[in-house]
N, C-alpha and C positions, 0 to 999 in steps of 0.2 A: 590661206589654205591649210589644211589640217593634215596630219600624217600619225597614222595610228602604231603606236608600239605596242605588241602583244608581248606577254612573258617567256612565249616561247623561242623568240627569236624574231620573230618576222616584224617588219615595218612596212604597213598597206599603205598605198596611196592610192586614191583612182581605183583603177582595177590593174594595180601593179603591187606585186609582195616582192621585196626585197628582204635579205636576210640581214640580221643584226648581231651585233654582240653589246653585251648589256654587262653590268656591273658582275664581279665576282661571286658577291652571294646575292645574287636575282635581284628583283626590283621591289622595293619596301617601301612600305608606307609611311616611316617612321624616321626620315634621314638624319642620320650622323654623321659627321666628321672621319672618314677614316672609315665607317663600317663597309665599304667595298658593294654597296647597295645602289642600283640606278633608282631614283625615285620615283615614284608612280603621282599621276596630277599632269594638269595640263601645264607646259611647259613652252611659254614663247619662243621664240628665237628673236633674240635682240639684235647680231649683228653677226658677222661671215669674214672672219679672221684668216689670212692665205699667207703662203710663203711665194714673193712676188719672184726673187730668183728661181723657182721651181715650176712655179703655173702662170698661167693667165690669170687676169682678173675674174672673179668669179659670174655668171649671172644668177642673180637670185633680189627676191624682193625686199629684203632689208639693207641694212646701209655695209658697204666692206669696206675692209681696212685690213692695209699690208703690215705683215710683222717683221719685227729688226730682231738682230743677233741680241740686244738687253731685255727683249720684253719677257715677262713672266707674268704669274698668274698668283697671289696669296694664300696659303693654304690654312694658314697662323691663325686658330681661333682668338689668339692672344694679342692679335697685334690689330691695328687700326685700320690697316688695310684689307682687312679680311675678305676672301670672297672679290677682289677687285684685283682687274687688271693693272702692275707694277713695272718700273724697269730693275733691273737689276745691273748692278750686285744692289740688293736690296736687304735692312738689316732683320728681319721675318723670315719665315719659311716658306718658299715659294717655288713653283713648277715650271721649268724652264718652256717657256714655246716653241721657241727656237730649234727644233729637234733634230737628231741625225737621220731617226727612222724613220721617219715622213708622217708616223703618226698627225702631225700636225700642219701637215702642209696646207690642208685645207679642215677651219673649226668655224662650227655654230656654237656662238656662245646663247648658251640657254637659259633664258632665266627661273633660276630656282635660287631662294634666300639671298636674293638679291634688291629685294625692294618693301620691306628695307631688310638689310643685313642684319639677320642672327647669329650670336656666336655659338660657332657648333653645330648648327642644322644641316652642312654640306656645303661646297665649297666648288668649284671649277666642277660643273656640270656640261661637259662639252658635245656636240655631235661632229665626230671627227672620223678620221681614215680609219679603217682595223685594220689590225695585224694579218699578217696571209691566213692563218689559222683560224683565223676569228677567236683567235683568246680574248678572255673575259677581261673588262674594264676595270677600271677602280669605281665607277658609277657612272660611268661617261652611255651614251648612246654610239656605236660605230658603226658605218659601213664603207665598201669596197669605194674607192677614189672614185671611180668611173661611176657607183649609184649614188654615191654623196652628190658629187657633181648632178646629177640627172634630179635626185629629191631637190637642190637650190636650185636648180632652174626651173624648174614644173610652175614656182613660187610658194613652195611651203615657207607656213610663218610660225605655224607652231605645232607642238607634240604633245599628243595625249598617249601616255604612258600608264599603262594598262597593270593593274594591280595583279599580284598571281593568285 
């Protein structure tokens, strides 16, 4: 099932609009490493990453898996792991998962330059919790625990992310 991302914020399912927070500087066609850009394209979701101390197991239609206090995420255009889930302490630049903020309690990991992996094109493209504010991303898709939860169970598999 498909879940649409507009540039304005909102994420349609059905006939339900949830609201989103999107990368820092909008959503671009063009993804780099670092530009603070959610990318615009259709966008799988490969799999449903949870923190098993803090939630239940998720439902949703792709495959989940609980995260540990080592797991990280590659950011390192330079290193071989790029783009790919790592344990840490790991010798690359990597993004802890493991969070204090909850931001990650519950993640879609998305695939974008992921198959196969380009160095530089973007990197941990996730759909995870927002902040109470809805501040902006580093290029991630987010929404509120309770609709993150409600889009993985409807059985969304992928996102069409809407160019501005």
């Amino acid at each position: 099932m498909q879940a649409v991302v507009h540039p304005d914020g909102r994420l349609m399912l059905r006939n339900e609009v949830f609201r989103v927070a999107l990368g820092r500087t909008g959503v671009g066609g063009h993804k780099q490493e670092g530009d603070g850009a959610t990318p615009a394209g259709l966008l799988p979701l490969r799999r449903v990453l949870y923190r098993l101390d803090r939630l239940p197991a998720p439902h949703c239609a792709v495959p989940i898996e609980p995260i540990g206090e080592t797991d990280g995420w590659c950011d390192d255009p330079a290193h071989r792991d790029y783009n790919r889930m790592v344990r840490l302490p790991h010798d690359g630049r990597c993004e802890e998962l493991w969070r204090e903020d909850g931001l990650y309690d519950l993640v879609g990991v998305l695939g974008w330059n992921d198959a196969p992996v380009a160095r530089g094109l973007g990197s941990a493209i996730f759909l995870h919790v927002a902040r109470r504010d809805y501040g902006p991303t580093e290029g991630c898709v987010a929404l509120a625990l309770a609709d993150l939860s409600r889009v993985l169970a409807v059985g969304v598999t992928e996102l069409l992310v809407l160019a501005g």
